[in-house]
DRENVEX-231813 format. One record per atom (N, C-alpha, C, CB): residue number from 1; y, x, z. Coordinates in nm, 2 decimals, padded with zeros to 4 digits. Glycine has a CB too. Layout:
BEGIN
@num:NUM | north:Y | east:X | up:Z
...
END
This chain:
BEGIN
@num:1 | north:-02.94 | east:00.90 | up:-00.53
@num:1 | north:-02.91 | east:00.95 | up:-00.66
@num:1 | north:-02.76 | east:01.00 | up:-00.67
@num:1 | north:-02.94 | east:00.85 | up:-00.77
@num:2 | north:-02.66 | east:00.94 | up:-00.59
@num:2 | north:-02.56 | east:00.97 | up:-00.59
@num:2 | north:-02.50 | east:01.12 | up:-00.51
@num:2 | north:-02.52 | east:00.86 | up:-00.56
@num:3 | north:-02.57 | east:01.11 | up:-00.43
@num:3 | north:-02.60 | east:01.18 | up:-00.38
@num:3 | north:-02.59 | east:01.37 | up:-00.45
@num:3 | north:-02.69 | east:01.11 | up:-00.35
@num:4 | north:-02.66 | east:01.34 | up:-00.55
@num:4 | north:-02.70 | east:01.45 | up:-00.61
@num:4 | north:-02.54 | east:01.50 | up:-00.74
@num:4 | north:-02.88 | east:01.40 | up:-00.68
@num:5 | north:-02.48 | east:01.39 | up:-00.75
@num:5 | north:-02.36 | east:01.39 | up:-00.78
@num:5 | north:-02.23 | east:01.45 | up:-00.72
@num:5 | north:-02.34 | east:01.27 | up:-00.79
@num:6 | north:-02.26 | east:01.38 | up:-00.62
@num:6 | north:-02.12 | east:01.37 | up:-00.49
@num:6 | north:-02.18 | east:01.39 | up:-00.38
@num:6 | north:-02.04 | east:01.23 | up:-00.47
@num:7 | north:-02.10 | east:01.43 | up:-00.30
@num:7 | north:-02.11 | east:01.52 | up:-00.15
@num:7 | north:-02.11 | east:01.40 | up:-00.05
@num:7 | north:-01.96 | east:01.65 | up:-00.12
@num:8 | north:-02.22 | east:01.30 | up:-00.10
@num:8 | north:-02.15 | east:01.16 | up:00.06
@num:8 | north:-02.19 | east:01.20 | up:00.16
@num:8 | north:-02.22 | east:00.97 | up:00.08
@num:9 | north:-02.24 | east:01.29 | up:00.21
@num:9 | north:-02.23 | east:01.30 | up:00.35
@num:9 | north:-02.11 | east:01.35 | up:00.39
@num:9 | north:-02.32 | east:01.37 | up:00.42
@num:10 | north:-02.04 | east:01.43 | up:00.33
@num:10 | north:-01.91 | east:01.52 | up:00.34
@num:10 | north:-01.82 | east:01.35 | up:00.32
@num:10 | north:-01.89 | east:01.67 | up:00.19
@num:11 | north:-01.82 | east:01.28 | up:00.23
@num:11 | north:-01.74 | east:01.17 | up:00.21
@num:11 | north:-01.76 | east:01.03 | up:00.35
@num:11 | north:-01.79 | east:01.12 | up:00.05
@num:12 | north:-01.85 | east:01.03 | up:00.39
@num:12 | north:-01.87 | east:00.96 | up:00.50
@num:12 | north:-01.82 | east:01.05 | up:00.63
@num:12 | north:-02.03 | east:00.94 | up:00.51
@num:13 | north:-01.83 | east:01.18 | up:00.65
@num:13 | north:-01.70 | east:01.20 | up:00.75
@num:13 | north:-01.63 | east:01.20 | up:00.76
@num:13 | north:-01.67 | east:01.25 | up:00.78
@num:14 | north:-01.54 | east:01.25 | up:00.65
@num:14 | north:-01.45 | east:01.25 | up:00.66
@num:14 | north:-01.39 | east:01.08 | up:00.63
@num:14 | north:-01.42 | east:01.37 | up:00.57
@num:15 | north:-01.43 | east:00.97 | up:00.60
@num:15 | north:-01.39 | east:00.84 | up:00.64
@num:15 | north:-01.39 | east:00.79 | up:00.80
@num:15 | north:-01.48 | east:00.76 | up:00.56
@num:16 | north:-01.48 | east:00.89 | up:00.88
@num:16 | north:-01.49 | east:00.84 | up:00.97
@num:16 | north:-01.39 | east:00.91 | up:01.07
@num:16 | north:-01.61 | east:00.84 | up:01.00
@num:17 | north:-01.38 | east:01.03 | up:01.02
@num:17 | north:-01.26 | east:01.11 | up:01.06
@num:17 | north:-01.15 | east:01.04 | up:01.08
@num:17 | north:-01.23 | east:01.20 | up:00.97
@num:18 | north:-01.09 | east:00.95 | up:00.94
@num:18 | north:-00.95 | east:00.88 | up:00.94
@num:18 | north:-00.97 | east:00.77 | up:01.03
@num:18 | north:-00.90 | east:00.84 | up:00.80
@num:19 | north:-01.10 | east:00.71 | up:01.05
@num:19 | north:-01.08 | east:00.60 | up:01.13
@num:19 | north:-01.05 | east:00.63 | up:01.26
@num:19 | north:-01.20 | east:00.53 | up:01.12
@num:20 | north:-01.10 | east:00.75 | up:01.29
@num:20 | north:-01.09 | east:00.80 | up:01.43
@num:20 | north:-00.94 | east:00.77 | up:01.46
@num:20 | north:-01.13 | east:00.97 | up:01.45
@num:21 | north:-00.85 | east:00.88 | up:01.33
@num:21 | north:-00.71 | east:00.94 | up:01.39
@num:21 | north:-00.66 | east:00.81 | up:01.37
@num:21 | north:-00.62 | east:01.08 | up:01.32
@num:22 | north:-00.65 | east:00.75 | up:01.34
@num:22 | north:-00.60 | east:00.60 | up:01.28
@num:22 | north:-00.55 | east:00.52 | up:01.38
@num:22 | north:-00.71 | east:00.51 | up:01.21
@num:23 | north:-00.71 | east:00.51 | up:01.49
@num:23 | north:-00.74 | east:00.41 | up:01.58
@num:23 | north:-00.67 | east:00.53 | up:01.74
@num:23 | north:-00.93 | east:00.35 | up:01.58
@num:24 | north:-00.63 | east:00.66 | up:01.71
@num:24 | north:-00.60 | east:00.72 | up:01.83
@num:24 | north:-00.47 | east:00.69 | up:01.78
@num:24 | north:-00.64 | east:00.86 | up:01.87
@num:25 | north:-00.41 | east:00.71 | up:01.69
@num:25 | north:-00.27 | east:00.67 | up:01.64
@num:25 | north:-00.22 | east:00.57 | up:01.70
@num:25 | north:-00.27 | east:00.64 | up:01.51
@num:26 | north:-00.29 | east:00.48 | up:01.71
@num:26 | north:-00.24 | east:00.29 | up:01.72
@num:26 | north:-00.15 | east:00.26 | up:01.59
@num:26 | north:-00.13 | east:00.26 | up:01.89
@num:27 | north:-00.20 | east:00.29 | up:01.46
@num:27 | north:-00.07 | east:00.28 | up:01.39
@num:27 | north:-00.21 | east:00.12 | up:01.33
@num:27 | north:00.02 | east:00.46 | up:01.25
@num:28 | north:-00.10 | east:00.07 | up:01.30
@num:28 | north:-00.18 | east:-00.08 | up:01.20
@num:28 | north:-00.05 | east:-00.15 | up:01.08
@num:28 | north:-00.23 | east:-00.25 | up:01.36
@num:29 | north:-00.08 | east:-00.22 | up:01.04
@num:29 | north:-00.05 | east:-00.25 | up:00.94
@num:29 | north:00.04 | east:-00.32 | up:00.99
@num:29 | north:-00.14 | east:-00.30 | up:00.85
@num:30 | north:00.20 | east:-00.28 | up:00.95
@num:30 | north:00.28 | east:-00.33 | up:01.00
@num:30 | north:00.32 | east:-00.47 | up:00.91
@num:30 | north:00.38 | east:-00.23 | up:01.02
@num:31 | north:00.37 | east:-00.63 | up:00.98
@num:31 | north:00.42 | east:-00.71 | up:00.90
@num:31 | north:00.54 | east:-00.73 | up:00.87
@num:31 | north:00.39 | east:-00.81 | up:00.92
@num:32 | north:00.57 | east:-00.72 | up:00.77
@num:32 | north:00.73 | east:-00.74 | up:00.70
@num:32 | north:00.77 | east:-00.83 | up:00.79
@num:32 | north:00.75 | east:-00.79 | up:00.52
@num:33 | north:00.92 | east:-00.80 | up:00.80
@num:33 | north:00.97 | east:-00.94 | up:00.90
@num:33 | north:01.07 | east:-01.04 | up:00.77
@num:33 | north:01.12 | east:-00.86 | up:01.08
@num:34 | north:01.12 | east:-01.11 | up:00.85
@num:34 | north:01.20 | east:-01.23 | up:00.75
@num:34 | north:01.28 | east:-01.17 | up:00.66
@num:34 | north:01.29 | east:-01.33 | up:00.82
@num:35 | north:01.34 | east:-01.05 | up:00.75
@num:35 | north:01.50 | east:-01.01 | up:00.69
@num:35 | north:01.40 | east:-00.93 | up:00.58
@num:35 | north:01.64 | east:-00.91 | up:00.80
@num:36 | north:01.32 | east:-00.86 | up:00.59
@num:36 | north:01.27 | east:-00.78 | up:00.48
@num:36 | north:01.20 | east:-00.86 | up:00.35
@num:36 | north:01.16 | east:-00.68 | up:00.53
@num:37 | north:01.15 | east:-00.96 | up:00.41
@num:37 | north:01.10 | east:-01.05 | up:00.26
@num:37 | north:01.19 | east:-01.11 | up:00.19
@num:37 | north:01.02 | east:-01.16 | up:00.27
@num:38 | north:01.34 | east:-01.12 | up:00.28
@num:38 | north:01.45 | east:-01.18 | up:00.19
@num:38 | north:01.48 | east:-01.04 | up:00.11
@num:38 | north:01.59 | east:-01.25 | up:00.28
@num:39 | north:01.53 | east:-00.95 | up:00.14
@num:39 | north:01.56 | east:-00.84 | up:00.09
@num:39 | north:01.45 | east:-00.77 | up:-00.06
@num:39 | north:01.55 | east:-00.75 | up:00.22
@num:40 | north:01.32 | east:-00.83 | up:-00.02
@num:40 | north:01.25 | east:-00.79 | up:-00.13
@num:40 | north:01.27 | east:-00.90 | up:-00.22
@num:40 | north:01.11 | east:-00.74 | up:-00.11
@num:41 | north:01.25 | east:-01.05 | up:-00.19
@num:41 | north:01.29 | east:-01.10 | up:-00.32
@num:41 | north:01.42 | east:-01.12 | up:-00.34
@num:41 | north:01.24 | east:-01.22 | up:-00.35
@num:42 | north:01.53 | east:-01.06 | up:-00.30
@num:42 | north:01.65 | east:-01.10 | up:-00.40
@num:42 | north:01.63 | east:-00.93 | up:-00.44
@num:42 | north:01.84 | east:-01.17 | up:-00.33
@num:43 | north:01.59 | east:-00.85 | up:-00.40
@num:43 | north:01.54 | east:-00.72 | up:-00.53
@num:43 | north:01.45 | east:-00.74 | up:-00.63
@num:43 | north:01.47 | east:-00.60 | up:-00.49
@num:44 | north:01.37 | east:-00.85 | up:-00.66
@num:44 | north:01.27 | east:-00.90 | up:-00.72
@num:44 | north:01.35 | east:-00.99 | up:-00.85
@num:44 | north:01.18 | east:-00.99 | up:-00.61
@num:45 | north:01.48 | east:-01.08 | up:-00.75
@num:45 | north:01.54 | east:-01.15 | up:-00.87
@num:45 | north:01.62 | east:-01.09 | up:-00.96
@num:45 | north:01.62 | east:-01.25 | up:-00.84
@num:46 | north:01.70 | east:-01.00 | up:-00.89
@num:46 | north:01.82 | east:-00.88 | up:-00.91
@num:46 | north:01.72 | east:-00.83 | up:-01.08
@num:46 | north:01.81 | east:-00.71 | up:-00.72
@num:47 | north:01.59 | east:-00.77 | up:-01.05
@num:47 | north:01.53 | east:-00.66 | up:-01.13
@num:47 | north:01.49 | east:-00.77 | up:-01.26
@num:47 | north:01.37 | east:-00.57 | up:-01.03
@num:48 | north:01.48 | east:-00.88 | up:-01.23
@num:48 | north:01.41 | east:-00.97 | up:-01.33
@num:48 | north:01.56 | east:-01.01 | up:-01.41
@num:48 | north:01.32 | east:-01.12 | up:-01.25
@num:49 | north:01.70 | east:-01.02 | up:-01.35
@num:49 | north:01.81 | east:-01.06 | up:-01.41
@num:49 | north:01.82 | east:-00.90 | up:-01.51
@num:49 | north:01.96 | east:-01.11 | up:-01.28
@num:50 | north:01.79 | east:-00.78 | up:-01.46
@num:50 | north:01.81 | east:-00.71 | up:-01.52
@num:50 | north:01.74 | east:-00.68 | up:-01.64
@num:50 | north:01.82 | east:-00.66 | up:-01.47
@num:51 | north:01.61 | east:-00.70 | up:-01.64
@num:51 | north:01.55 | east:-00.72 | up:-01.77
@num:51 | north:01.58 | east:-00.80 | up:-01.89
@num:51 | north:01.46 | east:-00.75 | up:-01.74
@num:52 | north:01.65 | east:-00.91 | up:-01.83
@num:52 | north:01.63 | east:-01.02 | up:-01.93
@num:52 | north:01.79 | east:-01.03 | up:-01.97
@num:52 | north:01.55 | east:-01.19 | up:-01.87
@num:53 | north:01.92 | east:-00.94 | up:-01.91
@num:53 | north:02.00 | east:-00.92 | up:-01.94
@num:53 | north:02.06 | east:-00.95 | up:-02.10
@num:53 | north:02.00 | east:-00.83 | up:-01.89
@num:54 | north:01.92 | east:-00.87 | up:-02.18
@num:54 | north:01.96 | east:-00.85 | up:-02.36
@num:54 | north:01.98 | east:-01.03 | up:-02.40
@num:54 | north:01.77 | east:-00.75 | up:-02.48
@num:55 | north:01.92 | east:-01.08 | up:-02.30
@num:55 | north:01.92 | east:-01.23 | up:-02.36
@num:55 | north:02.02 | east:-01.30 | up:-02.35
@num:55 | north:01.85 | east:-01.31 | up:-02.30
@num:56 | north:02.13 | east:-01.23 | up:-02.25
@num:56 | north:02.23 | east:-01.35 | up:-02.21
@num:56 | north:02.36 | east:-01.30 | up:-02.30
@num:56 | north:02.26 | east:-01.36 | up:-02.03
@num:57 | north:02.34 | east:-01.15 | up:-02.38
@num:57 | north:02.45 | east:-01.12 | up:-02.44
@num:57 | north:02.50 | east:-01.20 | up:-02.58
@num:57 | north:02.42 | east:-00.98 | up:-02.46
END
């Protein structure tokens, strides 16, 4: 039924497509290293001091 909607065979290639270039790539999901999870939460605390700024005036 969906079908008759949407183009899935066209949508199933082209998924398979990206899996192709993906896996010729070798690209994968890179993991954040230490220094970057420090870096995102003191930007996390930084953004939260800045919100709540109106409070401390």
């Amino acid at each position: 039924m969906s079908e008759f909607y949407f183009d899935v065979n066209a949508w199933e290639k082209d998924v398979a497509e990206r899996k192709e270039q993906e896996e010729q790539e070798g690209k994968k999901r890179k993991r954040p290293t230490k220094t970057d999870l420090e870096r995102f939460k003191e930007q996390k605390r930084l953004k939260k001091i800045a919100k709540t700024a109106w409070l401390r005036t």
